[in-house]
C-alpha positions in Angstrom: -63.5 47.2 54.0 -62.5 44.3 56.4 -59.6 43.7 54.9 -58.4 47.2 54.8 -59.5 47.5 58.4 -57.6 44.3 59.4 -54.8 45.2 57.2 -53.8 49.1 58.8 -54.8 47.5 62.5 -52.3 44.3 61.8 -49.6 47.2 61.0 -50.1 49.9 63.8 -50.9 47.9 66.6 -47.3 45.9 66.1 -45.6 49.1 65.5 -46.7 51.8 67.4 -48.9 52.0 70.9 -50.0 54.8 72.4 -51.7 56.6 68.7 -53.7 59.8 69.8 -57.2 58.2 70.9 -56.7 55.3 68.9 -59.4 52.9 68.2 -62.0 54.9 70.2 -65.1 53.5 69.2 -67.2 55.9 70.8 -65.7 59.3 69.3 -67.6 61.3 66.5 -66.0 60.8 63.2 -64.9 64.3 62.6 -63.8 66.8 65.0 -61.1 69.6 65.6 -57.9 68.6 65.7 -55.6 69.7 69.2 -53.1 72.5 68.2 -51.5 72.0 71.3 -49.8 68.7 70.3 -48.0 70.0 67.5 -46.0 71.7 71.3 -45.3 68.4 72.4 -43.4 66.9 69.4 -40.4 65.2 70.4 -38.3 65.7 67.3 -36.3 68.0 68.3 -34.8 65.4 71.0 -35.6 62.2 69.2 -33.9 61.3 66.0 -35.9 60.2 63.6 -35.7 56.5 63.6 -34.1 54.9 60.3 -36.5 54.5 57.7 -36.3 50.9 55.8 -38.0 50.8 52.5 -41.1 48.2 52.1 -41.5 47.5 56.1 -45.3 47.9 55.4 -46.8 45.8 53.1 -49.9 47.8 52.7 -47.3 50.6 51.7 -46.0 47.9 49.1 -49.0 47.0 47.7 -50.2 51.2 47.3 -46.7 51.4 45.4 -47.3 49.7 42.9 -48.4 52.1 40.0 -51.8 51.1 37.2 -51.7 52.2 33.9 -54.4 54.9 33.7 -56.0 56.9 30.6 -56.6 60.0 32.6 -54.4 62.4 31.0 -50.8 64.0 32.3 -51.9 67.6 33.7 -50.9 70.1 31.1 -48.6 72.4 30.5 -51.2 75.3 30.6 -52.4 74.1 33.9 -48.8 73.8 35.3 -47.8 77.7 34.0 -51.6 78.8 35.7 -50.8 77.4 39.2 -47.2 79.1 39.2 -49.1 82.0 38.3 -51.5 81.7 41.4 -49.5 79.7 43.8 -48.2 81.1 47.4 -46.0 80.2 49.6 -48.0 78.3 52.6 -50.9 77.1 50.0 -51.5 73.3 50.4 -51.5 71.0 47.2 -54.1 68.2 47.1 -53.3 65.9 44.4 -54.4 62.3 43.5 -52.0 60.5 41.4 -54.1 58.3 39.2 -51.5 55.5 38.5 -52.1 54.6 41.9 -55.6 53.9 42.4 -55.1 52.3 46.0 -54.1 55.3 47.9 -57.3 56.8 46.7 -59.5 54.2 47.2 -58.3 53.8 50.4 -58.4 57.5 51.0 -62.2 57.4 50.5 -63.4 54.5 52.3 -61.4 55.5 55.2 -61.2 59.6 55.0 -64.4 60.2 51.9 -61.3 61.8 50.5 -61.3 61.8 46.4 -57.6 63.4 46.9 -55.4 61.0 48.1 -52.3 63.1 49.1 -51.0 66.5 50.8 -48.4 68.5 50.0 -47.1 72.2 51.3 -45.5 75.4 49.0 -42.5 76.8 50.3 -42.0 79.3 47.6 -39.3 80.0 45.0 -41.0 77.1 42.5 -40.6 74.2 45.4 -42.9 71.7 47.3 -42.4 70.0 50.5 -44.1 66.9 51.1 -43.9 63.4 53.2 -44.1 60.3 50.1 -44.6 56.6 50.5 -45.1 56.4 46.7 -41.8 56.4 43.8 -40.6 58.6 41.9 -39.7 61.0 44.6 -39.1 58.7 46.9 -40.1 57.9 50.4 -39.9 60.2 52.6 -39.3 63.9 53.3 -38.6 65.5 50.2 -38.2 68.5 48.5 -38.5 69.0 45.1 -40.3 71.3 41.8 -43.4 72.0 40.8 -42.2 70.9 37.6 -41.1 67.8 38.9 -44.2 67.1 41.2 -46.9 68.5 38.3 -45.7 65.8 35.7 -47.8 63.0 36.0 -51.3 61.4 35.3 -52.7 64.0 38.3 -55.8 65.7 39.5 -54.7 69.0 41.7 -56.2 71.7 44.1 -54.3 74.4 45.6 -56.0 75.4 49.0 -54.9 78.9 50.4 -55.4 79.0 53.9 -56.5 82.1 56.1 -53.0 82.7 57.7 -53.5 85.7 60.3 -49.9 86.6 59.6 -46.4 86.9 57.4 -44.8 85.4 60.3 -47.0 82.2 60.4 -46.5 81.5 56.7 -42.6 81.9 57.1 -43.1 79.8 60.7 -44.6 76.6 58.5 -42.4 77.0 55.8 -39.6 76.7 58.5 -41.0 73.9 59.8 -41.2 72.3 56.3 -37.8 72.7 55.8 -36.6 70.9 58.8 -38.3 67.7 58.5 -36.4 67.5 55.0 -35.3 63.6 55.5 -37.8 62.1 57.9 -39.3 58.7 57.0 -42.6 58.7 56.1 -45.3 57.0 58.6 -46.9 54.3 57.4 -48.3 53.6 60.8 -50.6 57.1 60.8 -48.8 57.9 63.7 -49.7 61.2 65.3 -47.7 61.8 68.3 -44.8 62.9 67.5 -43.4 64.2 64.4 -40.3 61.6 64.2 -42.2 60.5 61.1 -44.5 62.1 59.2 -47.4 61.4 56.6 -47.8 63.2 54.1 -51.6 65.6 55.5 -49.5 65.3 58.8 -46.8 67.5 57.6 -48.6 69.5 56.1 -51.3 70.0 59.2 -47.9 70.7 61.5 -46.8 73.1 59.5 -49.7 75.1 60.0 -49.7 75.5 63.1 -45.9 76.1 63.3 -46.3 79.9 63.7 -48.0 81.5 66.9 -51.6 81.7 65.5 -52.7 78.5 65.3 -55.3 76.4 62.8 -58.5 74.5 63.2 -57.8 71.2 60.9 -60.9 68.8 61.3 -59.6 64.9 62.1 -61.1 61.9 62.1 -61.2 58.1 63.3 -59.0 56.7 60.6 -61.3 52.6 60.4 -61.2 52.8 64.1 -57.3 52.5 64.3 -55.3 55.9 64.4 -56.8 59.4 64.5 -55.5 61.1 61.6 -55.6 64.2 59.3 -56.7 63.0 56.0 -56.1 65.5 52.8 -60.0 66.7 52.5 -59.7 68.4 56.1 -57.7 71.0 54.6 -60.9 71.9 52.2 -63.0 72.1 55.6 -60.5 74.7 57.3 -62.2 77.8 57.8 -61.7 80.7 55.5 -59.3 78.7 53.3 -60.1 79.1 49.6 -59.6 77.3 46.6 -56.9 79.0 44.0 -56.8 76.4 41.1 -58.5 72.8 40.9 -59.0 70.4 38.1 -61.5 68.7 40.2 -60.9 65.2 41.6 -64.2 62.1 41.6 -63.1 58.9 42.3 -65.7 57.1 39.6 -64.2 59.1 37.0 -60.9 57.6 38.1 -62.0 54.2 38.2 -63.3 54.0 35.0 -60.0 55.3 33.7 -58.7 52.1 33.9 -61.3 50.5 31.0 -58.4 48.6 29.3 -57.8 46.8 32.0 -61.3 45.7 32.4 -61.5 45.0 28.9 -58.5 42.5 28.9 -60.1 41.0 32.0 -63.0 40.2 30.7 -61.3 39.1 27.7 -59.0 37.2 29.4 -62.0 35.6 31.4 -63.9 34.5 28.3 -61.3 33.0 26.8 -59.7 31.0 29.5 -64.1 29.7 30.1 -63.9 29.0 26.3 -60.8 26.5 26.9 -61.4 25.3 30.3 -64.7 26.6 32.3 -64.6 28.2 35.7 -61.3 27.7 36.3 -60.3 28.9 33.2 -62.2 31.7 33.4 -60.7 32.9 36.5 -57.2 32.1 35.4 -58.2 34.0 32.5 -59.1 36.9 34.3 -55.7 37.4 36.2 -53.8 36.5 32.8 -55.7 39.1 31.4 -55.7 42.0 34.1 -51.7 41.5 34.5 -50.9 41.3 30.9 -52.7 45.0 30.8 -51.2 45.9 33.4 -47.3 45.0 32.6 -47.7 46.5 28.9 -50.0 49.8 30.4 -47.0 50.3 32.9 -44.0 49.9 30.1 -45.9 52.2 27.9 -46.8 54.4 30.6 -44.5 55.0 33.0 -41.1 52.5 31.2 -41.3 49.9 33.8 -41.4 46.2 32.8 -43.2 43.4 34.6 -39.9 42.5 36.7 -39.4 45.7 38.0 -43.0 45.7 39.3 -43.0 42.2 40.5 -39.1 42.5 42.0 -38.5 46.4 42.9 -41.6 47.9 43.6 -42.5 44.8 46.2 -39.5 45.1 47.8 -38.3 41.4 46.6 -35.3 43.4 45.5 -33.5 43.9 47.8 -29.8 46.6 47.4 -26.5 45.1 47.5 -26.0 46.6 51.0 -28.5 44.6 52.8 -28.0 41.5 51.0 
């Protein structure tokens, strides 16, 4: 928890000041979110700032994918949610090759669901990504293309009071297509965006405004994390596979099981210390081989690309 804590603080407090009551030890947990600071963005006289990939390393270290036995959503489930989805519903989804966005999620947030999205209609999605393959970012793409992984979904329908505010956040959506994503949970302005952010902005877009419940993000940032959209009043619930962080955890058994493997050999051929070098032979060796099975990565990627040690032939 302290490391977490000491990890986001390190990262906002060199980056960005001024965070929407930041750090305020005395506020409640949980409480109504401001609509009117969605009037005081400053995007449309800022530009957004350029975006360089890995600048976080907590953002590094949650990109890095695990090999997971929880099962790619199905094809039935994918052809029941374009049956059901709307433009203006709100996709909760937790990717479960990456286990540290949602264990950060619910330590910080109680969030099982680890990330936000927002339906703009005509088969497409909106969201703000920190996490490969869609990149990070803005981005657009298909339910086809976002509904293809190892996933655990929920489409939340909120009570819009009008047409016009549905077509007002779907705007909205549109326009932030190419922002960098926030790593810093930075809720002043909308220069960059994370990923409930966007999707809490474009709600309130439109002249009739939302209730979104926020929260003290580890007593650095005041944030929207993706479960507040499940407290909005009179929002309902069109399609969910359900999402429980122990179920997820224990999806990653192999990995255990070459640890501990790993662990009694290496105390077999050279006690404690083997044991422990045993351990981390054992839980990266499943790893590497999960993820080339998986998702047809190999160990250098991981190690070079996905932690930024890799860096383009433009900024070499």
């Amino acid at each position: 928890m302290d490391l977490i804590r000491n990890s986001i603080s390190n990262i906002t407090s060199n980056n960005h000041t001024g965070v929407r009551n930041a750090g305020s030890a005395a506020q409640n947990n949980s409480q109504q979110a401001p609509v009117d600071k969605f009037e005081s963005s400053s995007s449309a006289q800022t530009p957004a700032p350029e975006y360089k990939k890995g600048e976080s390393l907590l953002v590094k270290l949650m990109n890095v994918p695990i090999p997971t036995t929880v099962p790619k959503i199905s094809a039935a489930q994918v052809e029941e949610i374009k049956s059901k989805i709307k433009p203006g519903d709100i996709i909760l989804e937790t990717d479960h090759r990456y286990p540290g966005l949602q264990i950060l999620e619910k330590i910080a947030a109680g969030s099982d669901f680890s990330h936000a999205a927002y339906y703009v209609g005509d088969n497409k999605l909106i969201e703000a990504n920190c996490c490969e393959p869609s990149g990070v970012g803005v981005t657009e793409k298909t339910l086809d293309e976002f509904l293809a992984y190892n996933q655990s979904i929920e489409i939340i329908r909120p009570n819009y009071k009008s047409e016009e505010d549905v077509k007002a956040g779907v705007n909205y959506a549109y326009k932030q297509l190419g922002k960098p994503y926030d790593s810093y949970l930075n809720s002043k302005n909308d220069d960059e965006l994370y990923c409930s952010e966007l999707v809490w902005r474009a709600l309130n877009a439109g002249e009739n405004k939302m209730e979104v419940p926020s929260m003290n993000y580890l007593g650095v940032a005041e944030v929207v994390p993706p479960n507040a959209f499940q407290q909005m009043e009179g929002a309902s619930v069109v399609f969910s596979t359900g999402c429980d962080i122990m179920k997820s955890l224990a999806s990653y058994y192999p990995i255990y099981l070459s640890a501990i493997a790993g662990a009694a050999a290496g105390a077999a051929l050279a006690g404690p210390v083997g044991a422990a070098q045993g351990l981390a032979a054992g839980s990266i060796a499943a790893i590497a081989v999960g993820d080339v099975v998986q998702s047809g990565h190999d160990l250098k990627e991981l190690i070079t690309t996905r932690l930024g040690m890799n860096k383009p032939e433009a900024e070499k």
